[in-house]
TIRO-2110 file (N, C-alpha, C; in Angstrom, 1 decimal):
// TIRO-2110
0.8, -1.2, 0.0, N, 1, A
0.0, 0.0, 0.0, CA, 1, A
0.9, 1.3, 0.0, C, 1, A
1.9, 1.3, 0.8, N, 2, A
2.7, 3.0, 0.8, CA, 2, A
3.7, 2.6, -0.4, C, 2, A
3.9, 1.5, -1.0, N, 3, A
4.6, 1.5, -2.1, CA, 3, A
3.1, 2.3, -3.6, C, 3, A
2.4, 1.7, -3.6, N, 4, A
1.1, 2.5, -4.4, CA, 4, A
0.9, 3.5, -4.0, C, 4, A
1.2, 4.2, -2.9, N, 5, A
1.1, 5.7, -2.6, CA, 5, A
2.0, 6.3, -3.3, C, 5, A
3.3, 5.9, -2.9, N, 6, A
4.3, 6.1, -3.6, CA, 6, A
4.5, 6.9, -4.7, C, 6, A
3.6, 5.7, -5.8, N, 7, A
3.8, 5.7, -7.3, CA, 7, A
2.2, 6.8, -7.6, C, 7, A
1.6, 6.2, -6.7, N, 8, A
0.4, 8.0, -7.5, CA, 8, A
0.6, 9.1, -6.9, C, 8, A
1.3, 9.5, -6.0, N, 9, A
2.2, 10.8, -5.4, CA, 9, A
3.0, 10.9, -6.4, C, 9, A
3.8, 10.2, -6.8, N, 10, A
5.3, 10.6, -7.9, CA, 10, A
4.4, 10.7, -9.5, C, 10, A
3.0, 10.2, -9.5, N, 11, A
2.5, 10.4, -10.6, CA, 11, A
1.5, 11.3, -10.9, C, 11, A
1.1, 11.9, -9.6, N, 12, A
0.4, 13.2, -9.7, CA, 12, A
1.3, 14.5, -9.8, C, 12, A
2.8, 14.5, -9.3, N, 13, A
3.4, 15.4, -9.1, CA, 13, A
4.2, 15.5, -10.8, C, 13, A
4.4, 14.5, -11.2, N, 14, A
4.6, 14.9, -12.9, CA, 14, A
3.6, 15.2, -13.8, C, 14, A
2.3, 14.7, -13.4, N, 15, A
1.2, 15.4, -14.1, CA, 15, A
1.4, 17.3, -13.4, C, 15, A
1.5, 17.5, -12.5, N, 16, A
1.2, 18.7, -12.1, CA, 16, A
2.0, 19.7, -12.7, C, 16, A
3.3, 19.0, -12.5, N, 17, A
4.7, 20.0, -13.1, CA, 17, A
4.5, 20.2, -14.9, C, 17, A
3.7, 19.7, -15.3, N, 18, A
3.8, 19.5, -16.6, CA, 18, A
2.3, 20.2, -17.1, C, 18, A
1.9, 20.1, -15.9, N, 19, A
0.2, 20.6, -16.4, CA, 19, A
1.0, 22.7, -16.1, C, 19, A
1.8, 22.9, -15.4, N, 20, A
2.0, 24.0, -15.0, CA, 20, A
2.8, 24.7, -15.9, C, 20, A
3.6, 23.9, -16.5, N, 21, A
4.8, 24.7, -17.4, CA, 21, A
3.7, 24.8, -18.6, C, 21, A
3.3, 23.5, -19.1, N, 22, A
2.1, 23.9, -20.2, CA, 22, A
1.2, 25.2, -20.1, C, 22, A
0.5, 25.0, -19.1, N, 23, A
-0.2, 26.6, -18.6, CA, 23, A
0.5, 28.0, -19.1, C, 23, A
2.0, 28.2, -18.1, N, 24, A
2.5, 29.1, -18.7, CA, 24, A
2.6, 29.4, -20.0, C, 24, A
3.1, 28.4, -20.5, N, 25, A
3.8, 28.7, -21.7, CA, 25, A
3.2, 28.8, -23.3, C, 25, A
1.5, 27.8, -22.8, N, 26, A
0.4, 28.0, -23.7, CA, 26, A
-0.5, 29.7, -23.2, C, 26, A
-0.4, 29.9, -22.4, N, 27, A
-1.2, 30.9, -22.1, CA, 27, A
-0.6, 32.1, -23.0, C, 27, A
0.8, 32.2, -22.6, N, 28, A
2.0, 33.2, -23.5, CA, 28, A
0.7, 32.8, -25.0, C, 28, A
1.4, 32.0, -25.7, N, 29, A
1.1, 31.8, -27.5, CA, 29, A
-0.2, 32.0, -27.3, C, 29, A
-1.4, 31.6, -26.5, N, 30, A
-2.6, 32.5, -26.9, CA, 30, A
-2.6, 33.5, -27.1, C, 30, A
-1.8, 33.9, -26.0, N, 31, A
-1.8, 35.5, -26.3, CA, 31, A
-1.1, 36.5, -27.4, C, 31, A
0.3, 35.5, -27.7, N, 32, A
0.6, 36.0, -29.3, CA, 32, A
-0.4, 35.6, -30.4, C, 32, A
-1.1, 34.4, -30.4, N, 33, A
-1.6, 34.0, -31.3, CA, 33, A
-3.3, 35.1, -31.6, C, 33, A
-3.4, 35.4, -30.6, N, 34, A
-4.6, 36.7, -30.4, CA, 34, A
-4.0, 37.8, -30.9, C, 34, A
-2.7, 38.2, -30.3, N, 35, A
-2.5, 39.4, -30.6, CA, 35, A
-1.7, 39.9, -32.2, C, 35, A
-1.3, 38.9, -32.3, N, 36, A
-0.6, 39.0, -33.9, CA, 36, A
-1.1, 38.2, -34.5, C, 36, A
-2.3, 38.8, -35.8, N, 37, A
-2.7, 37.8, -36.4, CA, 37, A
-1.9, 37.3, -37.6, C, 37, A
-1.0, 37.8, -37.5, N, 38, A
0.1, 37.1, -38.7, CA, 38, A
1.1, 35.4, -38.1, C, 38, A
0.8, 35.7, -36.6, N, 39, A
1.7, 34.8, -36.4, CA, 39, A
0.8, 33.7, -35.6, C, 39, A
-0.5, 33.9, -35.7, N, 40, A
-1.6, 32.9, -35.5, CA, 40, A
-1.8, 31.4, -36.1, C, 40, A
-1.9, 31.4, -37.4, N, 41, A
-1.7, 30.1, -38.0, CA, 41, A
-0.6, 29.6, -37.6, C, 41, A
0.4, 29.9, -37.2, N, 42, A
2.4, 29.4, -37.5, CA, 42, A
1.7, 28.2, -35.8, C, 42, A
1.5, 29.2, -34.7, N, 43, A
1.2, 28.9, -33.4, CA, 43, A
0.3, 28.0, -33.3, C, 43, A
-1.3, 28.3, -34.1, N, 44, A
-2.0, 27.3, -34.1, CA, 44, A
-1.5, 26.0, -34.5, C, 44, A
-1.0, 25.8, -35.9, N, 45, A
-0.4, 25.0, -36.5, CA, 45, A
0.5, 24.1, -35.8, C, 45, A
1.5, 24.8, -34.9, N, 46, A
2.3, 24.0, -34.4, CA, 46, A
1.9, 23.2, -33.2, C, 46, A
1.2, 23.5, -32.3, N, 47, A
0.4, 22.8, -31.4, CA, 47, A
-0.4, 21.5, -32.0, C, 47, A
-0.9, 22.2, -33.2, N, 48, A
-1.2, 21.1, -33.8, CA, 48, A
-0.9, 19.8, -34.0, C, 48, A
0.1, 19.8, -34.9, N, 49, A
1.3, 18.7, -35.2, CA, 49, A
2.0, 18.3, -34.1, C, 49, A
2.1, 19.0, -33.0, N, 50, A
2.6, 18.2, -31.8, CA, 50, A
1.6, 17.0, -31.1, C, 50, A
0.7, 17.6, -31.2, N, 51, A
-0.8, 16.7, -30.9, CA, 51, A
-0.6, 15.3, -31.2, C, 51, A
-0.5, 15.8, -32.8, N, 52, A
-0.3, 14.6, -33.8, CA, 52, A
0.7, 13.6, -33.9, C, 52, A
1.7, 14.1, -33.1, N, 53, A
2.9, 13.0, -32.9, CA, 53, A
2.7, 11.9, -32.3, C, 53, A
2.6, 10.4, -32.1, N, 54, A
2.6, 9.7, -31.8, CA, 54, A
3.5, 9.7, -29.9, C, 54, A
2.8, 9.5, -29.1, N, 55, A
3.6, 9.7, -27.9, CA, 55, A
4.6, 9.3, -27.4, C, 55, A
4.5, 8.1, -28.1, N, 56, A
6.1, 6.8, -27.0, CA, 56, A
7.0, 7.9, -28.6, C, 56, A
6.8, 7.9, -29.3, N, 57, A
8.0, 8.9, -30.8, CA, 57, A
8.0, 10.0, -30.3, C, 57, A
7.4, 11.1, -29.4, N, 58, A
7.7, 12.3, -28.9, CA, 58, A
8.7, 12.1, -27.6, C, 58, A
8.5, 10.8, -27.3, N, 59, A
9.4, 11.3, -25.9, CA, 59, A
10.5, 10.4, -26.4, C, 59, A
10.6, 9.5, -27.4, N, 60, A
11.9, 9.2, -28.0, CA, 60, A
12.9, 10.2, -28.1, C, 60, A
12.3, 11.4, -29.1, N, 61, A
12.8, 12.4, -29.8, CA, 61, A
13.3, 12.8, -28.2, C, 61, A
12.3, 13.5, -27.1, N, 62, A
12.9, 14.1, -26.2, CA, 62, A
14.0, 13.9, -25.6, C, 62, A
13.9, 12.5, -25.5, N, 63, A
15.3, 11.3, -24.7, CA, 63, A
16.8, 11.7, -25.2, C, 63, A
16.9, 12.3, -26.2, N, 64, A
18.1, 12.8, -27.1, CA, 64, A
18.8, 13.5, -26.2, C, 64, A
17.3, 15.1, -26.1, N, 65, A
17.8, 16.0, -25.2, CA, 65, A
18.1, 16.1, -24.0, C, 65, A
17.0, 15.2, -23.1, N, 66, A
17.1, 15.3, -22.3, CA, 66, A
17.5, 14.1, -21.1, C, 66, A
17.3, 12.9, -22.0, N, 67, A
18.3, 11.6, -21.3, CA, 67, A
16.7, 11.0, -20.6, C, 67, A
17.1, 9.9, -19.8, N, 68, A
15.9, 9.0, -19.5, CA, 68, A
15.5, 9.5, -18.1, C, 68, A
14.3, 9.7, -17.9, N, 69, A
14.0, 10.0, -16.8, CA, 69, A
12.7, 10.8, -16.7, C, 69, A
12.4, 11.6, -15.5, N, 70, A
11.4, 12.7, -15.2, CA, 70, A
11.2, 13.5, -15.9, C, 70, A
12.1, 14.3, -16.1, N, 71, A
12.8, 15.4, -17.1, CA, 71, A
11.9, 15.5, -18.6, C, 71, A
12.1, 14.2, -18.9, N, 72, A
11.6, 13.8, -20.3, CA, 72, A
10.4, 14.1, -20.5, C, 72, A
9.8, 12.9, -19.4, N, 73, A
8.4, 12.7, -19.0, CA, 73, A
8.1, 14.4, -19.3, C, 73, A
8.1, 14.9, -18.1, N, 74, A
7.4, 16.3, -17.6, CA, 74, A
7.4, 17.6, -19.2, C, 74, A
8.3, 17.2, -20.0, N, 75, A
8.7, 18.1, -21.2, CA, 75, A
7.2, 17.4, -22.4, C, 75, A
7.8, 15.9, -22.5, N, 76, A
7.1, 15.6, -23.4, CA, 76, A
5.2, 16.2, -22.8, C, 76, A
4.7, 15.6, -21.7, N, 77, A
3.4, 16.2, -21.1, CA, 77, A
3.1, 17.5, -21.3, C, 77, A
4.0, 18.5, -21.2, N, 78, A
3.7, 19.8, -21.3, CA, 78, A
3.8, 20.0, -22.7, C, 78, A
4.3, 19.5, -23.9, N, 79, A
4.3, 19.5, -24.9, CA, 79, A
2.7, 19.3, -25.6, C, 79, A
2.1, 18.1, -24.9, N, 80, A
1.0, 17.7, -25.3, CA, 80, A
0.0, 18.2, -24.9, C, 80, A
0.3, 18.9, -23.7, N, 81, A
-0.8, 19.7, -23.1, CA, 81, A
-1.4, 20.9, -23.3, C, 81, A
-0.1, 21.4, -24.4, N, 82, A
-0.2, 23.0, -25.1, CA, 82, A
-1.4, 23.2, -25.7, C, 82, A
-2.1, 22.3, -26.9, N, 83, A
-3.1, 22.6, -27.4, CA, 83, A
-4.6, 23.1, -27.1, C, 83, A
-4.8, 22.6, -26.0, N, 84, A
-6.0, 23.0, -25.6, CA, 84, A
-5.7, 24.3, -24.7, C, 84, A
-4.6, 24.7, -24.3, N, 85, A
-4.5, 26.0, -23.5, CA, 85, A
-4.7, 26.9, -24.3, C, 85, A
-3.4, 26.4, -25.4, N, 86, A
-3.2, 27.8, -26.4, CA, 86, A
-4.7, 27.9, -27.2, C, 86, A
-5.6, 27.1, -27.4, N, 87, A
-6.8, 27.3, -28.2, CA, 87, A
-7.6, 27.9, -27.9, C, 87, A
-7.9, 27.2, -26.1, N, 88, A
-8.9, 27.9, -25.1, CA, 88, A
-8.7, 29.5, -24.9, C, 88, A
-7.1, 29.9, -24.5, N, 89, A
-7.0, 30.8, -24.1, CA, 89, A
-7.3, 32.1, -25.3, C, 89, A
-7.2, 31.6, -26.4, N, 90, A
-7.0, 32.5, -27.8, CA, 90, A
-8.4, 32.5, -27.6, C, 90, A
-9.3, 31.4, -27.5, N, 91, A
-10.9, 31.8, -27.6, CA, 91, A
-11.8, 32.9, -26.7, C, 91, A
-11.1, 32.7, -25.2, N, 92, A
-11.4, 33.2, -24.4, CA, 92, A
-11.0, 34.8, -24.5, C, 92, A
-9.8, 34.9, -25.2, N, 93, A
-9.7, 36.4, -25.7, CA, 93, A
-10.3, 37.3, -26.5, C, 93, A
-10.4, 36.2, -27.3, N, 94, A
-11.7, 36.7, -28.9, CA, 94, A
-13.0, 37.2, -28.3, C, 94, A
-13.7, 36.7, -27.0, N, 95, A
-14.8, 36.7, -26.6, CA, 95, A
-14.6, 37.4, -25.6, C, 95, A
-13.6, 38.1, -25.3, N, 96, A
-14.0, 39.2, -24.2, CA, 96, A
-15.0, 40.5, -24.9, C, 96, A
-15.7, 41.4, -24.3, N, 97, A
-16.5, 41.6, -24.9, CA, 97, A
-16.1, 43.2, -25.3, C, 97, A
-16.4, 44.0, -26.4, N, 98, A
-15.6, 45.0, -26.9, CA, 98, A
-15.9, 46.4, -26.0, C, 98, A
-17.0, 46.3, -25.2, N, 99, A
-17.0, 47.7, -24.5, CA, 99, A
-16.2, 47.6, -23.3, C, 99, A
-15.6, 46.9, -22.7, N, 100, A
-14.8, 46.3, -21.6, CA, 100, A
-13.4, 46.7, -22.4, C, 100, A
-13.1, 46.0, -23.1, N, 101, A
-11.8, 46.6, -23.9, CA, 101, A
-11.8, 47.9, -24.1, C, 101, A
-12.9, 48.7, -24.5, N, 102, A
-13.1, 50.5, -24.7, CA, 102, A
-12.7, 51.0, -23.6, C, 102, A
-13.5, 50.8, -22.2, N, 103, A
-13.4, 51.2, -21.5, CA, 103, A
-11.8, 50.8, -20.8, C, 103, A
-10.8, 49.8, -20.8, N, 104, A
-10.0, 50.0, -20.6, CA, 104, A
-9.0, 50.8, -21.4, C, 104, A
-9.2, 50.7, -22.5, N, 105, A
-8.4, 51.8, -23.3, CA, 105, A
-8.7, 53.4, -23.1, C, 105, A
-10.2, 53.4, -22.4, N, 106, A
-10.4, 54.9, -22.1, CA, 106, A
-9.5, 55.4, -21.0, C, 106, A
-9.1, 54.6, -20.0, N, 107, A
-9.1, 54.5, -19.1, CA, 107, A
-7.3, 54.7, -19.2, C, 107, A
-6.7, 54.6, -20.1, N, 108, A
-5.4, 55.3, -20.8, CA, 108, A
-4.5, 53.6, -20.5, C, 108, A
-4.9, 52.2, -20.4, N, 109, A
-3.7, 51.2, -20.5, CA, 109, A
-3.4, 51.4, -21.8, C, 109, A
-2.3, 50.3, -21.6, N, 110, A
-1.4, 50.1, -22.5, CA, 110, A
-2.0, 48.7, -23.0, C, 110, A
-1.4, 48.2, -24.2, N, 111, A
-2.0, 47.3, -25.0, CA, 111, A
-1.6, 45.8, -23.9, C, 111, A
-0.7, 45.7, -23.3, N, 112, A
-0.3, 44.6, -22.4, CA, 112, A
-1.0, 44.9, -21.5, C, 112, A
-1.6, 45.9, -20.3, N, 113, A
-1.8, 46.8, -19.3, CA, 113, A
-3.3, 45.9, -19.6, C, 113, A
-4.1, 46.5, -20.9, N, 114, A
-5.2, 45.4, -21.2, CA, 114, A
-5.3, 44.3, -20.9, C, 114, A
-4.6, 43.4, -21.8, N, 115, A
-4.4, 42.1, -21.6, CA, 115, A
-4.1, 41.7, -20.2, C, 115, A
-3.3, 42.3, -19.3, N, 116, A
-3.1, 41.4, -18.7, CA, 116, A
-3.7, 41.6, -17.3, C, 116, A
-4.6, 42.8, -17.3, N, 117, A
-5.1, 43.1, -16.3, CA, 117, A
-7.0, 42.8, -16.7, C, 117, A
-7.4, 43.3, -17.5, N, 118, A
-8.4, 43.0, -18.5, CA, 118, A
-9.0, 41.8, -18.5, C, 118, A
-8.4, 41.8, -19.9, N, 119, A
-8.6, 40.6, -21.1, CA, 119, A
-8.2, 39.3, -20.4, C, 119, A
-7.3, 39.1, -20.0, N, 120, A
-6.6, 37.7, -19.2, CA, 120, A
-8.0, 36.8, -17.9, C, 120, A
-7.8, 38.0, -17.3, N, 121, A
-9.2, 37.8, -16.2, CA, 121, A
-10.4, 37.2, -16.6, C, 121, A
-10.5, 37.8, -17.8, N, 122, A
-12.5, 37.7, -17.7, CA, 122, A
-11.8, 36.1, -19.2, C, 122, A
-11.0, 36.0, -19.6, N, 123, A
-11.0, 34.7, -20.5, CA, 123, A
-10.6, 34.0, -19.1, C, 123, A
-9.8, 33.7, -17.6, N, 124, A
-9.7, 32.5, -17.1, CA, 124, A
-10.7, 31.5, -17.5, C, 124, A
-12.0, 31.5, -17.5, N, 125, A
-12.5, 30.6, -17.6, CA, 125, A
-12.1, 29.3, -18.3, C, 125, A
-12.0, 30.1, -19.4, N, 126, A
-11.8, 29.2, -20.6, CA, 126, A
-10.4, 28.5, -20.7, C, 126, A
-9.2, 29.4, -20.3, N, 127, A
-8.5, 29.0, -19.8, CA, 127, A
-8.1, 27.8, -18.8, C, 127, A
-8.8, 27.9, -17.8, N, 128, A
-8.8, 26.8, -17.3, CA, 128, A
-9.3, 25.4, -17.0, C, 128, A
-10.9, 25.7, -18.3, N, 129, A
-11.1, 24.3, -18.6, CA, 129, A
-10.1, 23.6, -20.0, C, 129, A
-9.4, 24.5, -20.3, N, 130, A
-8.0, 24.2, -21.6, CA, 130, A
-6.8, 23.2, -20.7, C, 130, A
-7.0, 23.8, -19.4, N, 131, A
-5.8, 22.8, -18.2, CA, 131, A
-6.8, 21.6, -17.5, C, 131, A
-7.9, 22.0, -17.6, N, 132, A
-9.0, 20.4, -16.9, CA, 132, A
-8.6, 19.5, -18.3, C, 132, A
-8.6, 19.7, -19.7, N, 133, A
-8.0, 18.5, -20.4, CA, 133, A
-6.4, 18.2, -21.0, C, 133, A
-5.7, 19.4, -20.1, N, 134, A
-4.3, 18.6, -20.0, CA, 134, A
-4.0, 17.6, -19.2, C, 134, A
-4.9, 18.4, -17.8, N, 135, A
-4.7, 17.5, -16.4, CA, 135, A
-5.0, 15.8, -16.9, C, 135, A
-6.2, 16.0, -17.7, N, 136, A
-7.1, 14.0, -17.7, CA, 136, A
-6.1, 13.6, -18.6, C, 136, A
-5.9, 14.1, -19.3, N, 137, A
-5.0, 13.4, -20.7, CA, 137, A
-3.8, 13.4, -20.0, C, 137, A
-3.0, 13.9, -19.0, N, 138, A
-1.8, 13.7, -19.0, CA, 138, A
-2.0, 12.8, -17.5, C, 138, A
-2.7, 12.6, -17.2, N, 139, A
-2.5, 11.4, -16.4, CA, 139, A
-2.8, 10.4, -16.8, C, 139, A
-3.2, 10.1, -18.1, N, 140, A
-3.2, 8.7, -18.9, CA, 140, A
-2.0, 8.3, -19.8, C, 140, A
-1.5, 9.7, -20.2, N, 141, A
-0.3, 9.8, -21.3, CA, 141, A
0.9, 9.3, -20.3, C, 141, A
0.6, 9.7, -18.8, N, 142, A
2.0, 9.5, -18.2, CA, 142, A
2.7, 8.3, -17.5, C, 142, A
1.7, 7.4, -18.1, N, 143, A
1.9, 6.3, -17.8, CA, 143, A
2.7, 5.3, -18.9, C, 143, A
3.0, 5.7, -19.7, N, 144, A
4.0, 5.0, -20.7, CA, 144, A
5.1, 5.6, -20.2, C, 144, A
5.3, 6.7, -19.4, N, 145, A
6.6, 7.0, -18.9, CA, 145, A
7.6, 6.3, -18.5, C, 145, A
7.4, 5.5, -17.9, N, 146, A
7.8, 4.3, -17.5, CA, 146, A
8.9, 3.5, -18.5, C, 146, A
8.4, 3.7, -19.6, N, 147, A
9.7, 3.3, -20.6, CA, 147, A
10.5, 4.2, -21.0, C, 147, A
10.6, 5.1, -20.6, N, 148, A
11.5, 6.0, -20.9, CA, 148, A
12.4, 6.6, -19.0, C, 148, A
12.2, 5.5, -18.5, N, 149, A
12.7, 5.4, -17.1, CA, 149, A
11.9, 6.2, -16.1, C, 149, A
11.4, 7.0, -16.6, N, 150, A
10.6, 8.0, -15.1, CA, 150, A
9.4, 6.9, -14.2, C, 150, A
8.9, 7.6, -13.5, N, 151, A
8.0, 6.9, -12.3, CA, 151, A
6.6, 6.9, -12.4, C, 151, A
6.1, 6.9, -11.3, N, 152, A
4.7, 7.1, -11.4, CA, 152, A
3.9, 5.5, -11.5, C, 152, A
2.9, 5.7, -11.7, N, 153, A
1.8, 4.4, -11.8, CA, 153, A
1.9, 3.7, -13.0, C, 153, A
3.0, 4.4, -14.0, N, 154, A
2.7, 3.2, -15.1, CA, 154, A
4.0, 2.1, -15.0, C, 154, A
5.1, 2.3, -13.3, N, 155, A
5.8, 1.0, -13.4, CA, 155, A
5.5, 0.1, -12.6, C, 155, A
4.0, 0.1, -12.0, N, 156, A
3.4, -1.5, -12.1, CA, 156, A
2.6, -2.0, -13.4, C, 156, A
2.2, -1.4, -13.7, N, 157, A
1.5, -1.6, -15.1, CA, 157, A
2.6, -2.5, -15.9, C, 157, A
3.6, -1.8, -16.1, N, 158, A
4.6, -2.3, -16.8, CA, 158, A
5.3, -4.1, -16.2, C, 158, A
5.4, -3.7, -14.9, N, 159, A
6.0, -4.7, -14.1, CA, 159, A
5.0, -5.9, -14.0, C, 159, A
3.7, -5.8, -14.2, N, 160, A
2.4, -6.3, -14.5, CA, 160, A
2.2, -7.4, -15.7, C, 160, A
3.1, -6.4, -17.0, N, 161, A
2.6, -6.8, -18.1, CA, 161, A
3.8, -7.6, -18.4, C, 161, A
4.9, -7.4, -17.8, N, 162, A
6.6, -8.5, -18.0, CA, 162, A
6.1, -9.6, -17.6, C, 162, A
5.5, -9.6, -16.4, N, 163, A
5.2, -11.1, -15.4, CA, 163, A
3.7, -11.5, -15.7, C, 163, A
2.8, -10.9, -16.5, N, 164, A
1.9, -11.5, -16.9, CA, 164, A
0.9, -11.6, -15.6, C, 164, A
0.6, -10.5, -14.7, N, 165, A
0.2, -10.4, -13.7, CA, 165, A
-1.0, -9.4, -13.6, C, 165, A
-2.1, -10.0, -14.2, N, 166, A
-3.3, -9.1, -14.3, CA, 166, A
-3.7, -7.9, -13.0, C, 166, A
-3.3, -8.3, -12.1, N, 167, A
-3.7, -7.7, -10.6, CA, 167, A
-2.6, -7.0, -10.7, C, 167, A
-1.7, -6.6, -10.7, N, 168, A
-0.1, -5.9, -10.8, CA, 168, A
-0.9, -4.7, -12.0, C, 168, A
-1.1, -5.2, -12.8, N, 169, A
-1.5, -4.4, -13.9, CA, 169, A
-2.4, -3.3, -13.1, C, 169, A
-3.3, -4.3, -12.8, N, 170, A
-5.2, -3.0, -12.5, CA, 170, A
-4.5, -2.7, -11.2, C, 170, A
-3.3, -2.9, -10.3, N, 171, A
-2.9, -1.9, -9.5, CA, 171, A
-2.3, -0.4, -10.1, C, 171, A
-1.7, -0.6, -10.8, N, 172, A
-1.6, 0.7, -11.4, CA, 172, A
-2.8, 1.3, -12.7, C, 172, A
-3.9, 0.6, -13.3, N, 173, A
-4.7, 1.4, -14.3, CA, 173, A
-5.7, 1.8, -13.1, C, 173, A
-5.9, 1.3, -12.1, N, 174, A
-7.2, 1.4, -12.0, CA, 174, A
-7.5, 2.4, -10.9, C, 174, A
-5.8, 3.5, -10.5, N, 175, A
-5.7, 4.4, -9.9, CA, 175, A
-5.8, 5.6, -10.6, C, 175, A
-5.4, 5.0, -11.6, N, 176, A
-5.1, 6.0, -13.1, CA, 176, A
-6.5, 6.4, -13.5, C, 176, A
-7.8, 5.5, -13.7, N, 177, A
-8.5, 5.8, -13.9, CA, 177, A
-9.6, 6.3, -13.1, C, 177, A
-9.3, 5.7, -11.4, N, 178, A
-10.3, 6.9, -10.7, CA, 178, A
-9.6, 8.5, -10.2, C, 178, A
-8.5, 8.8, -10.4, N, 179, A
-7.7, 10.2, -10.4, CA, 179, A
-8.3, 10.9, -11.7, C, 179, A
-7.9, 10.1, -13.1, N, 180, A
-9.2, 11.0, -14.2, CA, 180, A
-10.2, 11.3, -13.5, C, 180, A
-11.1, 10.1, -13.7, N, 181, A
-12.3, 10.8, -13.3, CA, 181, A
-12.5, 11.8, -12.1, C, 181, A
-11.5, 12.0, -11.0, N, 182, A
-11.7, 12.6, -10.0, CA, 182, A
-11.7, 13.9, -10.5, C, 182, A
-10.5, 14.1, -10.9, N, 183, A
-10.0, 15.6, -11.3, CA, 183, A
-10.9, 15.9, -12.5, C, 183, A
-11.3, 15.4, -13.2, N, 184, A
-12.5, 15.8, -14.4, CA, 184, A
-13.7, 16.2, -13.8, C, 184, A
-14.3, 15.2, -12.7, N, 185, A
-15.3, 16.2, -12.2, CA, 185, A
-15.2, 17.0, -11.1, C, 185, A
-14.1, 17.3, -10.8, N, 186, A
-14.1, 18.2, -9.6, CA, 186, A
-13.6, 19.5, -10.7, C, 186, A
-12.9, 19.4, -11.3, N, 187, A
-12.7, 20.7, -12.3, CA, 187, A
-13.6, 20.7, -13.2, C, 187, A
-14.6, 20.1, -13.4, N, 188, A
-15.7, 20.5, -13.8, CA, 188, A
-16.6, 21.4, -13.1, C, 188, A
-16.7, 20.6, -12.2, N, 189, A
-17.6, 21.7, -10.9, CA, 189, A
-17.3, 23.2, -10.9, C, 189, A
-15.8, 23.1, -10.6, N, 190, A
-15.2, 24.3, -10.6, CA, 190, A
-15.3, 25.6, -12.2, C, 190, A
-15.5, 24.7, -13.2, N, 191, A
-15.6, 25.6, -14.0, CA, 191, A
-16.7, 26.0, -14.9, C, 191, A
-17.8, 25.1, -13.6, N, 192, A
-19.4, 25.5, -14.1, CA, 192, A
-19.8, 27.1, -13.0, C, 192, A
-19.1, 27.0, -11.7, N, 193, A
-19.4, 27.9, -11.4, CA, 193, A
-18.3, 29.2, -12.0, C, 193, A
-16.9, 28.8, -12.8, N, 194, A
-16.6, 30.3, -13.4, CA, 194, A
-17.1, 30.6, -14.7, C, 194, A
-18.2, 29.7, -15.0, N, 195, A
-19.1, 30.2, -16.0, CA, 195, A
-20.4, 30.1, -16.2, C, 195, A
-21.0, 30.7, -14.9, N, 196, A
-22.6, 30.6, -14.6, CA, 196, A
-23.2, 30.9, -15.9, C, 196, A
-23.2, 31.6, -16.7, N, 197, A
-23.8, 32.2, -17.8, CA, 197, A
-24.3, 30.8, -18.1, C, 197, A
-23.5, 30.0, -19.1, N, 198, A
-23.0, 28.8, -19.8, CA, 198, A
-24.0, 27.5, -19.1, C, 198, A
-23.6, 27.5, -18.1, N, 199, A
-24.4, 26.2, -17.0, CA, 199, A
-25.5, 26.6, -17.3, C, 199, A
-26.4, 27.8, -16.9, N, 200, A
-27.6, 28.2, -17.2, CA, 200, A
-28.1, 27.9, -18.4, C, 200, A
-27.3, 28.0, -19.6, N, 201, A
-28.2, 28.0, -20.8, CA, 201, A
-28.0, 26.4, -20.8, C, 201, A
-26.8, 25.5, -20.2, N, 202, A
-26.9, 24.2, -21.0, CA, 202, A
-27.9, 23.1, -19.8, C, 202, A
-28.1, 24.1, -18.5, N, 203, A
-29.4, 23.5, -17.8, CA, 203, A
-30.8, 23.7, -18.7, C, 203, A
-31.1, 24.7, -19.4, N, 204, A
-32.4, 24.9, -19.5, CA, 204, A
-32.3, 24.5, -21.0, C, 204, A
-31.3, 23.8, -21.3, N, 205, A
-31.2, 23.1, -22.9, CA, 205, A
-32.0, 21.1, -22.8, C, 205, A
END
């Protein structure tokens, strides 16, 4: 049992670190991708194709750089987790609403001064249900970690599937799968009430 603790403590803390750097660093390209619409497609585009890379081949590629381990893990995750930030958060910009932006430009900010006092605020929403599906997806993704040496719940799974040990195995999926679901509906919850509008209309739908 404290060895299973263990392994979903060391597996929640690589989902976390990776759900975080992703945040940062997708939030930034929303916000270029909003703000320069020349360099929109390039940003969209690229998140794209990372999507698209096959996972155990993205953290190959990473292993180059960064050698076997956590390291890897936490890069490759935040890699995959960019897409829905950078998309949400660029949506969540589009839809702030234009007399709110007047009024802060009456108000004499600066074009960042907006954004990031502004504009940033009233998109969290969206923003943060863009990290409720990094968080689910990267705690299923982070379980092949394990071949690339890092920790977490996918090295019983693994140590499961050497020895042909079905119960070894569902000790590590079947943690993996009630922490999804946990964090899915608890950041659900959470992001019905930062978008009461939304809940309302899809209650009375």
């Amino acid at each position: 049992m404290n060895e299973l603790l263990a392994y979903t403590l060391q597996h929640l803390a690589l989902v976390a670190a990776a759900t975080a750097i992703a945040t940062v660093v997708g939030v930034c390209l929303g916000v270029v991708s909003y703000r320069y619409r020349k360099l929109r497609p390039i940003v969209l585009w690229t998140v794209d194709v990372i999507q698209t890379i096959p996972s155990l081949a993205l953290l190959a590629i990473l292993m180059v750089f960064f050698g076997l381990g956590n390291a890897t893990l936490v890069v490759g995750l935040a890699l995959y987790s960019l897409l829905p930030i950078v998309r949400n958060t660029h949506t969540g910009l589009t839809q702030v609403p234009a007399h709110l932006k007047d009024a802060a430009r009456g108000m004499g900010m600066t074009r960042f001064q907006r954004i990031a006092l502004v504009e940033l605020p009233i998109a969290f929403p969206f923003v943060f249900a863009g990290a409720k599906i990094a968080v689910v997806t990267g705690l299923s993704v982070a379980v092949i970690g394990v071949l690339i040496g890092s920790g977490g719940l996918g090295y019983p799974i693994y140590r499961g599937i050497q020895t042909q040990n079905v119960g070894m195995i569902l000790t590590g999926a079947v943690p993996v799968v009630v922490l999804a679901f946990i964090f899915d509906f608890a950041m659900t919850k959470v992001e019905k009430l930062l978008l009461p509008n939304r809940s309302e209309k899809e209650t009375k739908q």
